[in-house]
C-alpha positions in Angstrom: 26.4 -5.6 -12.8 23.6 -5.6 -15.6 21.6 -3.5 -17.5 18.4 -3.8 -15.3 20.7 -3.2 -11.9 22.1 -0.2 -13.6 18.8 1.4 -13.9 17.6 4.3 -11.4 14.4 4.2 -9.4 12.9 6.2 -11.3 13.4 4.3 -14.9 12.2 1.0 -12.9 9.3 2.8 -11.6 8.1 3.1 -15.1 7.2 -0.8 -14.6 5.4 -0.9 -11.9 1.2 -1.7 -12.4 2.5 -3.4 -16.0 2.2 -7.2 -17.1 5.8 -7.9 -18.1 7.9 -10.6 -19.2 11.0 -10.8 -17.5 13.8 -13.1 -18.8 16.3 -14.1 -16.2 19.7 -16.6 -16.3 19.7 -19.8 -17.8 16.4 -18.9 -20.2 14.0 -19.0 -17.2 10.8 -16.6 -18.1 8.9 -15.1 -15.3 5.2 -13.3 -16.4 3.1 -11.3 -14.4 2.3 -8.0 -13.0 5.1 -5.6 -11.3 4.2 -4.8 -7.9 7.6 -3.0 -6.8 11.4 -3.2 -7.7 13.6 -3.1 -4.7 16.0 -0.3 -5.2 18.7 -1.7 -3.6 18.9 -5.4 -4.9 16.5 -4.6 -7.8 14.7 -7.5 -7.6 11.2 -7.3 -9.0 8.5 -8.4 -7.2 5.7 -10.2 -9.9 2.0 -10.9 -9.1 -0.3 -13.5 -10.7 -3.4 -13.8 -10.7 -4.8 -17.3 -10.3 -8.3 -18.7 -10.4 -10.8 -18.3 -7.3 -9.4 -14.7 -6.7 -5.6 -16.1 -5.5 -2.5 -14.5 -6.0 0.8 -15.9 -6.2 3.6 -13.4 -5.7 7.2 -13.9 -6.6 10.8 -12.1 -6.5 13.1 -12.1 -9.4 16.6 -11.4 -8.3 17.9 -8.1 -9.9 21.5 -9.6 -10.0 19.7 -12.5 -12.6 17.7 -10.4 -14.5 18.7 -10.3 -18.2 15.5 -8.4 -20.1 12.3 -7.1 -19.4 9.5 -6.7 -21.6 6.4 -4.6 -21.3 3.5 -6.7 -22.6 0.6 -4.6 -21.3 -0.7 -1.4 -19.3 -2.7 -2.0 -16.3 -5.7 0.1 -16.3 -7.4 1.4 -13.1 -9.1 -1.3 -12.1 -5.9 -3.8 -12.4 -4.0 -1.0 -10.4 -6.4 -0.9 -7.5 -6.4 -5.0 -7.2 -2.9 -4.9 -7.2 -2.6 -2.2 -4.5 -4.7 -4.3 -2.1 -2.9 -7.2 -2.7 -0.5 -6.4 0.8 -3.8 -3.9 2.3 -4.6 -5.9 6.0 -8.0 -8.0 6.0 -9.9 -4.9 7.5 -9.4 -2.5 5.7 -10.7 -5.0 2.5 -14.0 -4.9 3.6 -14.7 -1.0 2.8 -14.6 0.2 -0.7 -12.0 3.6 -1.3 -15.3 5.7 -0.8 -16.5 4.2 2.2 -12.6 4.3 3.8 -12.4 8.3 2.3 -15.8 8.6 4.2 -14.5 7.5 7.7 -11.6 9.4 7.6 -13.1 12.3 6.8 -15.8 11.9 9.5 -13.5 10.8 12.5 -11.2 14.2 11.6 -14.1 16.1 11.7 -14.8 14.6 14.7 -11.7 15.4 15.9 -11.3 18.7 15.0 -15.0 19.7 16.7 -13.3 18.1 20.1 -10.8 20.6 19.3 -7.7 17.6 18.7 -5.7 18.7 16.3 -5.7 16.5 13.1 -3.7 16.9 9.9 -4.0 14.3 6.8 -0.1 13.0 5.7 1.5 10.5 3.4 1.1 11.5 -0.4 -2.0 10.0 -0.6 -3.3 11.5 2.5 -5.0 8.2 3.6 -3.0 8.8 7.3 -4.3 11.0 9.8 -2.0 12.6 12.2 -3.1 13.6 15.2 -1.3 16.4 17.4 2.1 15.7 15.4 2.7 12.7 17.8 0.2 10.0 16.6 -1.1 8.5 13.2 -4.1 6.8 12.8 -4.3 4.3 9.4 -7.1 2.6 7.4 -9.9 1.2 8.5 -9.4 4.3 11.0 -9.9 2.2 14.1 -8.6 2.3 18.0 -6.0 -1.0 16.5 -4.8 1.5 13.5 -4.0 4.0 16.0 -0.1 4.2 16.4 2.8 6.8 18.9 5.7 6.1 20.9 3.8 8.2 23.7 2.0 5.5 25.2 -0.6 7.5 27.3 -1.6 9.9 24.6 -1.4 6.4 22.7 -4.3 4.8 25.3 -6.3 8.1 25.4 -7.1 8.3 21.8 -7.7 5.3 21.5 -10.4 5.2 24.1 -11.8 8.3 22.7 -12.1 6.8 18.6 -13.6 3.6 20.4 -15.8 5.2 21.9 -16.3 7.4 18.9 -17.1 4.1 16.7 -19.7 3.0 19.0 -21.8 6.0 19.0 -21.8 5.8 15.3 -23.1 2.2 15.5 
């Protein structure tokens, strides 16, 4: 086991959002941005950022990782493209504000049917609804999600038809 597998969570957290170089076996080099270190294997998951808006995403294997170095911070706007780079088509087409808007118009939209809604996650981007369902971004009838499969069809049918009285 190496030094970089002996690290916890919390010390390889530390890396994530940061352009690194990470030196691996046999003097391979790998540079780009940490998107998440797999806590069990920790291999460290790197994202470039090519021309034309592409990205090209790779895994180091913890078990071959020999050094990593910290070449640069990621600032706001780096930490928000590199948050979306895994976010599902739909949600890409609303900004944070427009998504924050949504939500917070379909709870209270909700709550004046009198459906109990709660925001969860630690960002509080989910809403859970009744403690049974959880509706994601782009807060659609698709992003709606419970193992109850009626309640499951019925809110769905009711944020549908939400969304088109809104259009």
């Amino acid at each position: 086991m190496n030094d970089w597998q002996r690290k916890s969570p919390l010390e390889w957290e530390t890396y994530v959002n940061k352009l690194v170089k990470v030196v691996a076996i046999e003097k391979h080099e790998y540079e780009g941005w940490v998107l998440t270190v797999d806590p069990v294997s920790a291999s460290i998951i790197l994202a470039t950022f090519l021309e034309n808006e592409e990205v090209s995403v790779s895994v180091v294997m913890g078990h071959a990782v020999q050094e990593v170095e910290i070449l640069k911070e990621g600032d706001s706007v780096m930490k928000t493209r590199l948050s979306c780079i895994f976010a599902p088509e739909e949600s890409k087409a609303y900004s944070p504000e427009e998504l924050e808007k949504r939500k917070n118009d379909l709870k209270t939209w909700l709550e004046r049917n009198h459906i109990p809604v709660a925001e969860q996650g630690e960002s509080g981007r989910t809403l859970c609804v009744a403690g049974v369902l959880t509706i994601d971004p782009p807060y659609g009838p698709e992003q709606c999600s419970s193992s109850n499969e009626i309640i499951l069809s019925r809110v769905q049918g009711l944020v549908q038809g939400y969304l088109e009285k809104q259009q």
